[in-house]
PyMOL Python script that loads the backbone (N, CA, C, O; Angstrom):
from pymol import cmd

cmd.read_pdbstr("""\
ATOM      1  N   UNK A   1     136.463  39.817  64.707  1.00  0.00           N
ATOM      2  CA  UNK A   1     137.694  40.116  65.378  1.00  0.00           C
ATOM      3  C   UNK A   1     137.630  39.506  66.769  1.00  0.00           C
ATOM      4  O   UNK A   1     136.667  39.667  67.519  1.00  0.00           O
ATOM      5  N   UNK A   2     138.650  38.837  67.052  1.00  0.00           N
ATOM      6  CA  UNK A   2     138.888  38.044  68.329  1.00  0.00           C
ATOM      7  C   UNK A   2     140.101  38.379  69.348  1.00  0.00           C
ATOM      8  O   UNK A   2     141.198  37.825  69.417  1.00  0.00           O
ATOM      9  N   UNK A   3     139.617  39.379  70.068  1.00  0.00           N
ATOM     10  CA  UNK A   3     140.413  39.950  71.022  1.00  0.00           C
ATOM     11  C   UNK A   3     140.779  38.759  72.541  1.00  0.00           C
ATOM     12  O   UNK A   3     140.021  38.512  73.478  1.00  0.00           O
ATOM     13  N   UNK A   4     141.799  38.371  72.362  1.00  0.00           N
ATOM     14  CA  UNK A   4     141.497  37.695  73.873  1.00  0.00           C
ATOM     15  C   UNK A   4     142.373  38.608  75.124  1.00  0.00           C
ATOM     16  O   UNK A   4     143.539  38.519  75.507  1.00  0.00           O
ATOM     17  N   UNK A   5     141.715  39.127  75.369  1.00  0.00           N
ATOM     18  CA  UNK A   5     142.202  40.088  76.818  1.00  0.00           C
ATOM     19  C   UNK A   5     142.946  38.984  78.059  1.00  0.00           C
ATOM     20  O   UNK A   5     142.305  37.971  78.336  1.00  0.00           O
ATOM     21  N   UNK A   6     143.976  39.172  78.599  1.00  0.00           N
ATOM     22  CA  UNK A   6     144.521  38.692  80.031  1.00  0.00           C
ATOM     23  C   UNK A   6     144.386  39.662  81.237  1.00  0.00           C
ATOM     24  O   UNK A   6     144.549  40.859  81.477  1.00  0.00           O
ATOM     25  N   UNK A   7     144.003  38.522  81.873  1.00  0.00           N
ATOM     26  CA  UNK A   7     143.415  39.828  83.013  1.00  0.00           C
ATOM     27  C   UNK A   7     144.324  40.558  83.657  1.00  0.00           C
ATOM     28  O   UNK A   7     144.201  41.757  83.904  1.00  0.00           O
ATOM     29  N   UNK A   8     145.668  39.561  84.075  1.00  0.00           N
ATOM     30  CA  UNK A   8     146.445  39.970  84.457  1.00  0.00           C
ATOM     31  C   UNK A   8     147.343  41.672  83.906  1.00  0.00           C
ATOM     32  O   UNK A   8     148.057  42.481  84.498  1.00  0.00           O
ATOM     33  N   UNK A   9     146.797  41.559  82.492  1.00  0.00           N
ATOM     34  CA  UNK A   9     147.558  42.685  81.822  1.00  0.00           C
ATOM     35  C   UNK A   9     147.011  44.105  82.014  1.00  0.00           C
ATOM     36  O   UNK A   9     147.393  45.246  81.753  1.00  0.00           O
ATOM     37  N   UNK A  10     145.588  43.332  82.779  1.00  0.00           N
ATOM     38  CA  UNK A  10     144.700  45.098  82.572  1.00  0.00           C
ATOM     39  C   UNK A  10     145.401  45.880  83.477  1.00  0.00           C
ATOM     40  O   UNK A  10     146.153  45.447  84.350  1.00  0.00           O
ATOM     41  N   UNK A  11     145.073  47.332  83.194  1.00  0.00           N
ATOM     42  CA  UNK A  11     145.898  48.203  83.950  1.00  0.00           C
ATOM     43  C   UNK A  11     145.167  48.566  84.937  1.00  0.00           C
ATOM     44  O   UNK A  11     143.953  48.707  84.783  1.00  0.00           O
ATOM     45  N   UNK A  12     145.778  48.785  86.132  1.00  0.00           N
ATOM     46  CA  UNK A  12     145.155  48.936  87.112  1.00  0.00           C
ATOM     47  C   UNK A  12     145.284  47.666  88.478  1.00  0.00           C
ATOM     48  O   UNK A  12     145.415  47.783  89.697  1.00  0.00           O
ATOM     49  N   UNK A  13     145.186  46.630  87.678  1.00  0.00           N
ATOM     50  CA  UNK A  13     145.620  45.050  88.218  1.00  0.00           C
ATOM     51  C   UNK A  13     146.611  45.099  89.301  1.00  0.00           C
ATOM     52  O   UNK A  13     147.646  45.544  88.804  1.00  0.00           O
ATOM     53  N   UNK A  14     146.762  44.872  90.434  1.00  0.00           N
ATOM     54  CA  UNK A  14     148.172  43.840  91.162  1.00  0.00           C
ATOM     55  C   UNK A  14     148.355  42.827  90.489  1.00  0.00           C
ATOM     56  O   UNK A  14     147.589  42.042  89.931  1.00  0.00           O
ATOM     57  N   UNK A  15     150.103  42.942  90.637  1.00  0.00           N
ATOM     58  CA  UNK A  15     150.466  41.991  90.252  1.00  0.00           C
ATOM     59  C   UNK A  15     150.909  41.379  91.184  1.00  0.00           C
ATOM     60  O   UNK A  15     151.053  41.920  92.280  1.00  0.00           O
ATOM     61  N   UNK A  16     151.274  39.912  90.920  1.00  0.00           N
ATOM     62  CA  UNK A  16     151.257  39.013  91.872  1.00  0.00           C
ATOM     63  C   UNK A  16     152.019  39.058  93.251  1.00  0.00           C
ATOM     64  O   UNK A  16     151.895  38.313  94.223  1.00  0.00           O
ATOM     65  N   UNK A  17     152.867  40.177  93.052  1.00  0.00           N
ATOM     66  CA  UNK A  17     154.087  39.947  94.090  1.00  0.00           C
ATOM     67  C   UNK A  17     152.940  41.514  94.649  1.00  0.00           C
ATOM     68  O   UNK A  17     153.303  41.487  95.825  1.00  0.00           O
ATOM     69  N   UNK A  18     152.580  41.940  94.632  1.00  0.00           N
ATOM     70  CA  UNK A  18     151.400  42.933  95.235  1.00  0.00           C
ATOM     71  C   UNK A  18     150.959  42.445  96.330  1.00  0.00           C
ATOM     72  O   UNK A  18     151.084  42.778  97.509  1.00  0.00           O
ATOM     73  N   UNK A  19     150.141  41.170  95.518  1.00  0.00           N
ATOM     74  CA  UNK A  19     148.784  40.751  95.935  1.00  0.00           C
ATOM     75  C   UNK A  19     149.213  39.873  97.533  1.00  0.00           C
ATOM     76  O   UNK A  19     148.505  39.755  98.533  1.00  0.00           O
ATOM     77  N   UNK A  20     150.712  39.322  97.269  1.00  0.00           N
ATOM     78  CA  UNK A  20     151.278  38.650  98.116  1.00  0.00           C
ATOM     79  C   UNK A  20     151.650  39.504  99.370  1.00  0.00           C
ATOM     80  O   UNK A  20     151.416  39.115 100.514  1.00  0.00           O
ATOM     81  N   UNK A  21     152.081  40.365  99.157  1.00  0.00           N
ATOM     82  CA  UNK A  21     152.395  41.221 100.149  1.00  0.00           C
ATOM     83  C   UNK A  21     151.759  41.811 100.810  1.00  0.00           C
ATOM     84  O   UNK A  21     152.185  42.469 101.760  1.00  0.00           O
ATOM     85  N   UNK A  22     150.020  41.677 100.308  1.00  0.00           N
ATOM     86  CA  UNK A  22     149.192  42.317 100.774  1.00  0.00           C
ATOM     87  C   UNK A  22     148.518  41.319 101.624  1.00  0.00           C
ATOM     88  O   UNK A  22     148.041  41.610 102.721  1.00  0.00           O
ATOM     89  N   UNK A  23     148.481  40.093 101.087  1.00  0.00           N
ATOM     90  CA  UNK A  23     148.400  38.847 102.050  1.00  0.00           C
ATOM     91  C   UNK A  23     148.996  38.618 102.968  1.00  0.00           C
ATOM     92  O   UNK A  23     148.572  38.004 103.947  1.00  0.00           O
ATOM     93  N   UNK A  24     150.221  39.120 102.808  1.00  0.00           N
ATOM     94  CA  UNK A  24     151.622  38.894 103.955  1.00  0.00           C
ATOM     95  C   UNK A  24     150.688  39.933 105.474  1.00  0.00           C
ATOM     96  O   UNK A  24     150.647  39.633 106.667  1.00  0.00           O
ATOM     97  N   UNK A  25     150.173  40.945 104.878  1.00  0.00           N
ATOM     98  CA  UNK A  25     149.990  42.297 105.701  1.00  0.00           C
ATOM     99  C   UNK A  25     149.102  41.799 106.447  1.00  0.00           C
ATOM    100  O   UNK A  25     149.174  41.854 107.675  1.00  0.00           O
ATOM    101  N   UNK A  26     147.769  41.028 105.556  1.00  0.00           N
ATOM    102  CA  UNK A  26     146.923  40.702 106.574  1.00  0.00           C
ATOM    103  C   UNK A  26     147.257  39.324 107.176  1.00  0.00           C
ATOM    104  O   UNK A  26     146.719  38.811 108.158  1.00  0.00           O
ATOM    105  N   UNK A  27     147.829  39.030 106.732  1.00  0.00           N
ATOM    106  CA  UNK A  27     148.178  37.480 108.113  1.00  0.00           C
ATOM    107  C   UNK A  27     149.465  38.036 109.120  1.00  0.00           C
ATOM    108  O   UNK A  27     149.755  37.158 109.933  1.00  0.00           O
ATOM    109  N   UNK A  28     150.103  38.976 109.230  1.00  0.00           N
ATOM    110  CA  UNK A  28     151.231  39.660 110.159  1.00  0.00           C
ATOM    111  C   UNK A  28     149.448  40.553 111.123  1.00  0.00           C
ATOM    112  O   UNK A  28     149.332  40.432 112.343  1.00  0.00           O
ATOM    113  N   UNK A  29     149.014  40.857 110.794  1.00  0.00           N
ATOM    114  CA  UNK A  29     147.862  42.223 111.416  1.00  0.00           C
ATOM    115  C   UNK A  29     147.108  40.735 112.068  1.00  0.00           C
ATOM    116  O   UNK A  29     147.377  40.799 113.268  1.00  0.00           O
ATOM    117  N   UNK A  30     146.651  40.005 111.934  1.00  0.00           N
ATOM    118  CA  UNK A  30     145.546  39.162 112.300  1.00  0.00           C
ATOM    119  C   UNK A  30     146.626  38.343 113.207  1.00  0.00           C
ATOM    120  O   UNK A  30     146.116  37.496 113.941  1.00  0.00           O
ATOM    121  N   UNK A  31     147.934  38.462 113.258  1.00  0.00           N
ATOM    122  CA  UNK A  31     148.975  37.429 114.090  1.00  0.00           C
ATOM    123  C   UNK A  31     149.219  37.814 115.256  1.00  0.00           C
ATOM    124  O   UNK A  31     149.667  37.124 116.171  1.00  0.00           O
ATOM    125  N   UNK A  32     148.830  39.346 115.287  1.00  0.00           N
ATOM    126  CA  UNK A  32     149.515  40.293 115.936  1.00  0.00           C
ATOM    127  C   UNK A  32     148.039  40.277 116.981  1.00  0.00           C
ATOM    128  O   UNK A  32     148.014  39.880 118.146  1.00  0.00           O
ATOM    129  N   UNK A  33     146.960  40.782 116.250  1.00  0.00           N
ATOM    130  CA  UNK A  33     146.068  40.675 116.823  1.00  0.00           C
ATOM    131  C   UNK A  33     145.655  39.226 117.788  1.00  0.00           C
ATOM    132  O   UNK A  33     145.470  39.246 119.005  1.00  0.00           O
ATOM    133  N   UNK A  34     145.574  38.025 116.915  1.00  0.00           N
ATOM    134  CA  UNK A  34     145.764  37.243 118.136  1.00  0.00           C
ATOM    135  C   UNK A  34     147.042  36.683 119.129  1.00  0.00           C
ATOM    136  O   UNK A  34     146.854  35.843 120.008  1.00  0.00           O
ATOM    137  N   UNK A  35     148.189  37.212 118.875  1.00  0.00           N
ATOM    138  CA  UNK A  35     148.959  36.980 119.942  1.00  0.00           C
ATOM    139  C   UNK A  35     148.421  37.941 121.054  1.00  0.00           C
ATOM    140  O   UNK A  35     148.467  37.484 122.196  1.00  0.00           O
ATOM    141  N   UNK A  36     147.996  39.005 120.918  1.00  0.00           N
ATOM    142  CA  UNK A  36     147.449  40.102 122.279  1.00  0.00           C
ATOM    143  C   UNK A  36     146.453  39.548 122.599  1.00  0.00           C
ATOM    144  O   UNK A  36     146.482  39.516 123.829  1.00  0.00           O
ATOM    145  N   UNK A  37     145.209  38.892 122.107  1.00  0.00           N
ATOM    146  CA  UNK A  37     144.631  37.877 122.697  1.00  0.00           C
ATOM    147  C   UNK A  37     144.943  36.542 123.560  1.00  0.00           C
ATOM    148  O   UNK A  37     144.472  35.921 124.513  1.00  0.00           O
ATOM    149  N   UNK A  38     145.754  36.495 122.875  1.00  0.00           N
ATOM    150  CA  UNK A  38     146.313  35.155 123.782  1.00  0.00           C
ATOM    151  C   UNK A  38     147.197  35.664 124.948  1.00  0.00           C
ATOM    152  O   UNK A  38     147.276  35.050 126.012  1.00  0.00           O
ATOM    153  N   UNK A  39     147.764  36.655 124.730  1.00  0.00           N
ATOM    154  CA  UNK A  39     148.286  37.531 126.601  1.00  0.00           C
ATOM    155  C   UNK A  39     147.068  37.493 127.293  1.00  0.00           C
ATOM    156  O   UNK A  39     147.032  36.945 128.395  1.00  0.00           O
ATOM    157  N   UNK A  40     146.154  37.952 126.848  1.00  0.00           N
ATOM    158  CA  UNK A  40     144.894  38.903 127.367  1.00  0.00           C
ATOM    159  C   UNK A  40     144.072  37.546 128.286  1.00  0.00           C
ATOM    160  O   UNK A  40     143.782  37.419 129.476  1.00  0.00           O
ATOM    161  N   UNK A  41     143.894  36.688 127.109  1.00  0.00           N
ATOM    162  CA  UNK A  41     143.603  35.228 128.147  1.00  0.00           C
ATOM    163  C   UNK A  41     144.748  34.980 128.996  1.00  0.00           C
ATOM    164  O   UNK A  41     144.571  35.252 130.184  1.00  0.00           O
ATOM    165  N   UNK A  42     145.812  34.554 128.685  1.00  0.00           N
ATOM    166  CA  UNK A  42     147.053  33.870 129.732  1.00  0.00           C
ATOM    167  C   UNK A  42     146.964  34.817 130.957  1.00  0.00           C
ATOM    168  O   UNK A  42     146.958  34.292 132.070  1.00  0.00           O
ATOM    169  N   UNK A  43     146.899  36.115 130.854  1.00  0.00           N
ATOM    170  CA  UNK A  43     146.300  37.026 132.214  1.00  0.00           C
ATOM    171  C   UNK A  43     145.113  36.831 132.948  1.00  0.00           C
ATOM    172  O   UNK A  43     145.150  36.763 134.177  1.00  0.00           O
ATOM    173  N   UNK A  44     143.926  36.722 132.227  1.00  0.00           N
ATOM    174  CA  UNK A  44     143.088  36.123 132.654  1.00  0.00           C
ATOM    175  C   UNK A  44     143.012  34.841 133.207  1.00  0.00           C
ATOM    176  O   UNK A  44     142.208  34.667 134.123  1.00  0.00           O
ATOM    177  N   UNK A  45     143.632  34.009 132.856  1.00  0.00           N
ATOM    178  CA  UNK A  45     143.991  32.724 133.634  1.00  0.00           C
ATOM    179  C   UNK A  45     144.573  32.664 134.360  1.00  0.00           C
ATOM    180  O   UNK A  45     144.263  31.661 135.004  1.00  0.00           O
ATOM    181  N   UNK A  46     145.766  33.399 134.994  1.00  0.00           N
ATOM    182  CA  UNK A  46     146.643  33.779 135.968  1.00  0.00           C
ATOM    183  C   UNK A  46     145.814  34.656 136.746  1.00  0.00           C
ATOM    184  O   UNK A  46     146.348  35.054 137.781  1.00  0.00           O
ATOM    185  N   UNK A  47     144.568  35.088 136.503  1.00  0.00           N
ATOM    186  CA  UNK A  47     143.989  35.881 137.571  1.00  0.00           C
ATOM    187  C   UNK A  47     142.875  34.722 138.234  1.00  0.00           C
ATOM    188  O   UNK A  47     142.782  34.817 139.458  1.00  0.00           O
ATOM    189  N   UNK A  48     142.025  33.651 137.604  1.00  0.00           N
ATOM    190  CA  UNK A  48     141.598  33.051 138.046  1.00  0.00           C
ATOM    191  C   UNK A  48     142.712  32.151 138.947  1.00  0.00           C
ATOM    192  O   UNK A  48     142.736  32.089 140.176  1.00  0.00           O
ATOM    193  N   UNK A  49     143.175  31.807 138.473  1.00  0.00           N
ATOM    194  CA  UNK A  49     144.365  30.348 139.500  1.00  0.00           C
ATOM    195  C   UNK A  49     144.639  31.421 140.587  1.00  0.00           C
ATOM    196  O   UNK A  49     144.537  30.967 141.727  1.00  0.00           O
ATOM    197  N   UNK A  50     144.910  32.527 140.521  1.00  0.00           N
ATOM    198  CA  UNK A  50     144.939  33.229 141.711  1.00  0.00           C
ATOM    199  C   UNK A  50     143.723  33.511 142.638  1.00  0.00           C
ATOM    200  O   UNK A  50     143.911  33.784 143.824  1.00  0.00           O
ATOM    201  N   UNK A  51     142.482  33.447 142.102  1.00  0.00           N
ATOM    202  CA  UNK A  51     141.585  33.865 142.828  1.00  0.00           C
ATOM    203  C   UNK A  51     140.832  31.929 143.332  1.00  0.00           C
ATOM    204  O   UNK A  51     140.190  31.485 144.284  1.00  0.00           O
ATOM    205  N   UNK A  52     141.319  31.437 142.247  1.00  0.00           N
ATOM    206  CA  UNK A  52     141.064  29.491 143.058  1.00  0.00           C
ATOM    207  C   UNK A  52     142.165  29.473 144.203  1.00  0.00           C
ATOM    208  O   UNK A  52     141.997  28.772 145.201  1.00  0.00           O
ATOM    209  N   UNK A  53     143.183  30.182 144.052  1.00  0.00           N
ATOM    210  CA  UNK A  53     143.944  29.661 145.387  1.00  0.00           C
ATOM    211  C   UNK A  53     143.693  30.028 146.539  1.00  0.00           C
ATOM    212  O   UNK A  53     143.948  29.513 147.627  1.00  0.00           O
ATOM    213  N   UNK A  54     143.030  31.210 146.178  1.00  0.00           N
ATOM    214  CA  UNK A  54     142.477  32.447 147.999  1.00  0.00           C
ATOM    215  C   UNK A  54     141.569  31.679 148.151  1.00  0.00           C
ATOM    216  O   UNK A  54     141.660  31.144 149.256  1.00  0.00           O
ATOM    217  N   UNK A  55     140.268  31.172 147.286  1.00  0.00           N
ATOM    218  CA  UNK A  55     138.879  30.667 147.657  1.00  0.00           C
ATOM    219  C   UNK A  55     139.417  29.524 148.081  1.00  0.00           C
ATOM    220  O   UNK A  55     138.719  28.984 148.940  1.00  0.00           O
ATOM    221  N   UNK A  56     140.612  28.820 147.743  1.00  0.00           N
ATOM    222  CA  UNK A  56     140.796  27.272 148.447  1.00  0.00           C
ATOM    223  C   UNK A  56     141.352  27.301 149.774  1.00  0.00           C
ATOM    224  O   UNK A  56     141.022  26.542 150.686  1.00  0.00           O
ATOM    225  N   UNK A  57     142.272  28.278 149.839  1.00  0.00           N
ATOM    226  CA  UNK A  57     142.778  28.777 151.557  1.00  0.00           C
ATOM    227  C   UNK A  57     141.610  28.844 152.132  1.00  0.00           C
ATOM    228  O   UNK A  57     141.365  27.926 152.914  1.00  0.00           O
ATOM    229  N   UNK A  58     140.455  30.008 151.924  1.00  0.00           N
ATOM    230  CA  UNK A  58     139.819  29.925 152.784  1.00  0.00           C
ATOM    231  C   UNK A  58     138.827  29.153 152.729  1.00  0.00           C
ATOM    232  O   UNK A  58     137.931  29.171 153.574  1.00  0.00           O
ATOM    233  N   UNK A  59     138.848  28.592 152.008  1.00  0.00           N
ATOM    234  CA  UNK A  59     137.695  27.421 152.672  1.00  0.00           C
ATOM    235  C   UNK A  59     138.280  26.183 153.183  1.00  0.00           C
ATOM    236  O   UNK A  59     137.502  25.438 153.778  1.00  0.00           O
ATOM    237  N   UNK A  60     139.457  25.830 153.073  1.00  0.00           N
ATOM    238  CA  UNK A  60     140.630  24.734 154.523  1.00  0.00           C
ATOM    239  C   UNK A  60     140.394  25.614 155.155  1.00  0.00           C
ATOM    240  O   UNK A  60     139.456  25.107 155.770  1.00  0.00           O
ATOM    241  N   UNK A  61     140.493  26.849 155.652  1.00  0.00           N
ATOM    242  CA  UNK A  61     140.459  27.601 157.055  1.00  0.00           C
ATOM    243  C   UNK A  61     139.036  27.743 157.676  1.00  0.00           C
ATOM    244  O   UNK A  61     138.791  27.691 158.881  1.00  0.00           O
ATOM    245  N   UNK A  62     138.155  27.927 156.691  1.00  0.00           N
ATOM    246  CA  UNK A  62     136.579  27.669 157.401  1.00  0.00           C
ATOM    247  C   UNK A  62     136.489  26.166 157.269  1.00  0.00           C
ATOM    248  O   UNK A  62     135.611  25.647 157.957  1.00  0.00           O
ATOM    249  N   UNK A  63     136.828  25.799 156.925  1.00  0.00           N
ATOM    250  CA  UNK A  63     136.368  23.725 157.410  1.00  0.00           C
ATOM    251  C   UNK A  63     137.540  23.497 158.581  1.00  0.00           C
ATOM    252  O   UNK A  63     137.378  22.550 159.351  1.00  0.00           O
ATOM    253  N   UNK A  64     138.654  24.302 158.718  1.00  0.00           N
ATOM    254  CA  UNK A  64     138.935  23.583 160.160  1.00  0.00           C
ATOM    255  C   UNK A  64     138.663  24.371 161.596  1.00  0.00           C
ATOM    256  O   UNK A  64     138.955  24.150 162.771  1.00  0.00           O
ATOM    257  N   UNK A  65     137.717  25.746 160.643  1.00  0.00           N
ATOM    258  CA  UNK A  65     136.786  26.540 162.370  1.00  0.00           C
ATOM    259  C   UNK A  65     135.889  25.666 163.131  1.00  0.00           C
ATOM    260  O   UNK A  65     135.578  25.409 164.294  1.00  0.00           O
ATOM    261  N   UNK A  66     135.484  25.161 161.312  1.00  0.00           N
ATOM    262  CA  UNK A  66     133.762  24.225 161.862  1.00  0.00           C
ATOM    263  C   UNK A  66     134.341  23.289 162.404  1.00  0.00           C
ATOM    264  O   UNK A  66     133.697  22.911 163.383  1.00  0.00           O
ATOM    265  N   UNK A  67     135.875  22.340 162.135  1.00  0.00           N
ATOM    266  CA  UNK A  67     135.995  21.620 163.196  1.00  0.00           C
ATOM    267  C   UNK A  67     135.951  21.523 164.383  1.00  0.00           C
ATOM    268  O   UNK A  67     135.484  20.746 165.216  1.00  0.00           O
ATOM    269  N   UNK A  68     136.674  22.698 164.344  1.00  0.00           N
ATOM    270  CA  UNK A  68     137.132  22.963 165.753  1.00  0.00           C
ATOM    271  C   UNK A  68     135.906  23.488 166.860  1.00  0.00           C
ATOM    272  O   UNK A  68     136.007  23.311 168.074  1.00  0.00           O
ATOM    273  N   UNK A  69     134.635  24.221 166.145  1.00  0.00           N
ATOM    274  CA  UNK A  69     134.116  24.665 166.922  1.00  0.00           C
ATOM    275  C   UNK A  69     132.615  23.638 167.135  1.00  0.00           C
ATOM    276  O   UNK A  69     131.559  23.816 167.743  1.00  0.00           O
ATOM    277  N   UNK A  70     133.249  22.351 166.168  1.00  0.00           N
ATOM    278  CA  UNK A  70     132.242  21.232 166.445  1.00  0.00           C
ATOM    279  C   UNK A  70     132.618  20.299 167.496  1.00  0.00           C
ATOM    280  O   UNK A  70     132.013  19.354 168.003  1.00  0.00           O
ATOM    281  N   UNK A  71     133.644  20.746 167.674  1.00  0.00           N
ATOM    282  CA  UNK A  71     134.802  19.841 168.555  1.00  0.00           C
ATOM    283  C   UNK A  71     134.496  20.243 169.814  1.00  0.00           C
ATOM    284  O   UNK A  71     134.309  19.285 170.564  1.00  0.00           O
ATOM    285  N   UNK A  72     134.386  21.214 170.276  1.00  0.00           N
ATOM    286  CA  UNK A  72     134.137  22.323 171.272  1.00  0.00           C
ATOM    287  C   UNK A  72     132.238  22.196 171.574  1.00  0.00           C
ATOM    288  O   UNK A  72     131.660  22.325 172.654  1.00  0.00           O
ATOM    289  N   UNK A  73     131.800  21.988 170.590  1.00  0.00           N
ATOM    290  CA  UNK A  73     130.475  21.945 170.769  1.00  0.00           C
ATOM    291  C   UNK A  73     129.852  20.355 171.226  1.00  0.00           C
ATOM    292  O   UNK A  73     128.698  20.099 171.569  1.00  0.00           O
ATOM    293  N   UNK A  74     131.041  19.387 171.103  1.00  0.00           N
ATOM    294  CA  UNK A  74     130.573  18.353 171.175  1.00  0.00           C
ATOM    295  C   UNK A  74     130.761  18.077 172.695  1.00  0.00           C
ATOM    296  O   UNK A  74     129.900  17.495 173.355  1.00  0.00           O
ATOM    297  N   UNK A  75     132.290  18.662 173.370  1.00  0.00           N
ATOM    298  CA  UNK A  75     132.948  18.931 174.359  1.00  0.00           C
ATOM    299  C   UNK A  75     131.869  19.470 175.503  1.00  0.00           C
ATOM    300  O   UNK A  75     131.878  19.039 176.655  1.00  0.00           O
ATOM    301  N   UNK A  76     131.051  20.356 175.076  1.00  0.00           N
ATOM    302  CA  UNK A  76     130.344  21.349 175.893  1.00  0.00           C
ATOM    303  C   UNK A  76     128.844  20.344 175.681  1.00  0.00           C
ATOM    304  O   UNK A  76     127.917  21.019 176.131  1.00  0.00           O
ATOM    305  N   UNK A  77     128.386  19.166 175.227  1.00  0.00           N
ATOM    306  CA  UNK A  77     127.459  18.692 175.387  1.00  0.00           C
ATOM    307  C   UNK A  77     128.128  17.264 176.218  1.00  0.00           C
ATOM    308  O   UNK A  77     127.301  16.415 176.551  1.00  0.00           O
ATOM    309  N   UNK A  78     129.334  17.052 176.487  1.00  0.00           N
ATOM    310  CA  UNK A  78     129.879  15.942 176.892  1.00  0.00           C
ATOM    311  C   UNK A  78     129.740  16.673 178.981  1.00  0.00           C
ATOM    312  O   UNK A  78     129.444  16.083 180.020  1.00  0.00           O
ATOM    313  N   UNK A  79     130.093  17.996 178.721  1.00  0.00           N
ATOM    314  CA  UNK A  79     129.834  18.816 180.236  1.00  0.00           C
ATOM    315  C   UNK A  79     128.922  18.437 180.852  1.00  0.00           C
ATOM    316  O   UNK A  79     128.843  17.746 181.868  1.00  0.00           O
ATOM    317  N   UNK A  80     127.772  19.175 179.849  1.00  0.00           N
ATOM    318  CA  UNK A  80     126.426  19.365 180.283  1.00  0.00           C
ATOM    319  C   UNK A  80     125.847  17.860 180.447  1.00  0.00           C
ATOM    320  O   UNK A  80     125.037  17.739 181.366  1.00  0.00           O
ATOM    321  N   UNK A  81     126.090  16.893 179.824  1.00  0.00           N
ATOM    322  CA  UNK A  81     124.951  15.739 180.438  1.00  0.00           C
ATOM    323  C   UNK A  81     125.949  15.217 181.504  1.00  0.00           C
ATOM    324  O   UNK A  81     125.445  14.174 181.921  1.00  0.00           O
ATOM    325  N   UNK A  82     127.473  15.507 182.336  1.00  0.00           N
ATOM    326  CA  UNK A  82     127.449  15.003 183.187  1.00  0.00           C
ATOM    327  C   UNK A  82     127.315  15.861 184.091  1.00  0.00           C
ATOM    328  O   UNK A  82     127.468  15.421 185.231  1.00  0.00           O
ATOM    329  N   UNK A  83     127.051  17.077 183.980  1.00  0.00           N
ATOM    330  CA  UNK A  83     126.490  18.317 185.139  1.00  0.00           C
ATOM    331  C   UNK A  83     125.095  17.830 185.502  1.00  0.00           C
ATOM    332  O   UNK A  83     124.618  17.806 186.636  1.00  0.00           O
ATOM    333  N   UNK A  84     124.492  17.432 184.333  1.00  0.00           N
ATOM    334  CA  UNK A  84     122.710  16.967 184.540  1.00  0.00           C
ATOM    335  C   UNK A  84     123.176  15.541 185.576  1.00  0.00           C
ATOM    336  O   UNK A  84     122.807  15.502 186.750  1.00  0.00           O
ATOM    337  N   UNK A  85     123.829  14.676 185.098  1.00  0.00           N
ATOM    338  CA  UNK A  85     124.426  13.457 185.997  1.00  0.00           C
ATOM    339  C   UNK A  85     124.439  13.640 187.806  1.00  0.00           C
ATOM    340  O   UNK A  85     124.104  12.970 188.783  1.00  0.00           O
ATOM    341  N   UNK A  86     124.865  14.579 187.605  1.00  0.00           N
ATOM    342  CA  UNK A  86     125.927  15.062 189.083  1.00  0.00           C
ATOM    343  C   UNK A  86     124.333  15.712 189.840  1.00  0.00           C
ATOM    344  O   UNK A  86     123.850  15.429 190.937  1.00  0.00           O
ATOM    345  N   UNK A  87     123.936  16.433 189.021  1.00  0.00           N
ATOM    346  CA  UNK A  87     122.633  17.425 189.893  1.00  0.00           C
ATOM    347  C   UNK A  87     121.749  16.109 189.792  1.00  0.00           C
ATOM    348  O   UNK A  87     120.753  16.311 190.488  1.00  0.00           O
ATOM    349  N   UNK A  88     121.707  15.178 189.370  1.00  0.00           N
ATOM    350  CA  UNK A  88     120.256  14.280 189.641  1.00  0.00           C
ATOM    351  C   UNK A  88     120.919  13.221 190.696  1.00  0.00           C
ATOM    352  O   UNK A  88     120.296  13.077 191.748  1.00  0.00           O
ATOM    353  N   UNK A  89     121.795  12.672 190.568  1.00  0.00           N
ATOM    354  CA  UNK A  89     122.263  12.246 191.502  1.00  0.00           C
ATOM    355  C   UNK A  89     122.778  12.733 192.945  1.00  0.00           C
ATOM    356  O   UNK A  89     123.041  11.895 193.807  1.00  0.00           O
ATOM    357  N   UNK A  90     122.953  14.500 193.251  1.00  0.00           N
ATOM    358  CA  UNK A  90     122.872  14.721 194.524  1.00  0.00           C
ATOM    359  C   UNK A  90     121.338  15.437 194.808  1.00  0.00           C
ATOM    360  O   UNK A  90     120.863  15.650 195.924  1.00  0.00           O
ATOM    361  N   UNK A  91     120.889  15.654 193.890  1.00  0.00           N
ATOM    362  CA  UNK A  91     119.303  16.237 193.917  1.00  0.00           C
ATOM    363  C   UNK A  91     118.414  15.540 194.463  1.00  0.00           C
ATOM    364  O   UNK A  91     117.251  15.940 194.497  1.00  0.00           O
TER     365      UNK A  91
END
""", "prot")
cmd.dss("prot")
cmd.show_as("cartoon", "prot")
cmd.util.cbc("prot")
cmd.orient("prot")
């Protein structure tokens, strides 16, 4: 005796429009899940570009102290060797 069984028929089985919908479920759940990932980065990236823009302010604002106070330092050695000038020459 030659029984040929279909699998599809056993009971218990999804059937196809099941199985689809159940596919549907997990690609909507896994879509969902990475679109909140992808906020979660795009926030995170909007927090770095914010924190590159403070670290770039202040460091134009500390490179134009050191100018300025190289400027001033160069100023105050331009003094002093003609103060040394002035005292050796009336000394």
């Amino acid at each position: 005796m030659d029984i040929d069984f279909e699998a599809e028929a056993w009971f218990g089985n999804p059937a196809p429009e099941e199985m689809l919908r159940q596919q549907l479920s997990l690609i909507e759940t896994e879509n969902d899940l990475l679109r909140a990932e992808v906020e979660r980065y795009r926030a995170n990236q909007a927090k770095l570009i914010t924190m590159l823009r403070l670290a770039t302010y202040e460091r134009d604002t500390l490179r134009r102290d050191v100018s300025d106070q190289s400027r001033k330092l160069s100023d105050m050695y331009v003094e002093r060797a003609q103060l040394k000038n002035e005292l050796s020459t009336h000394g």
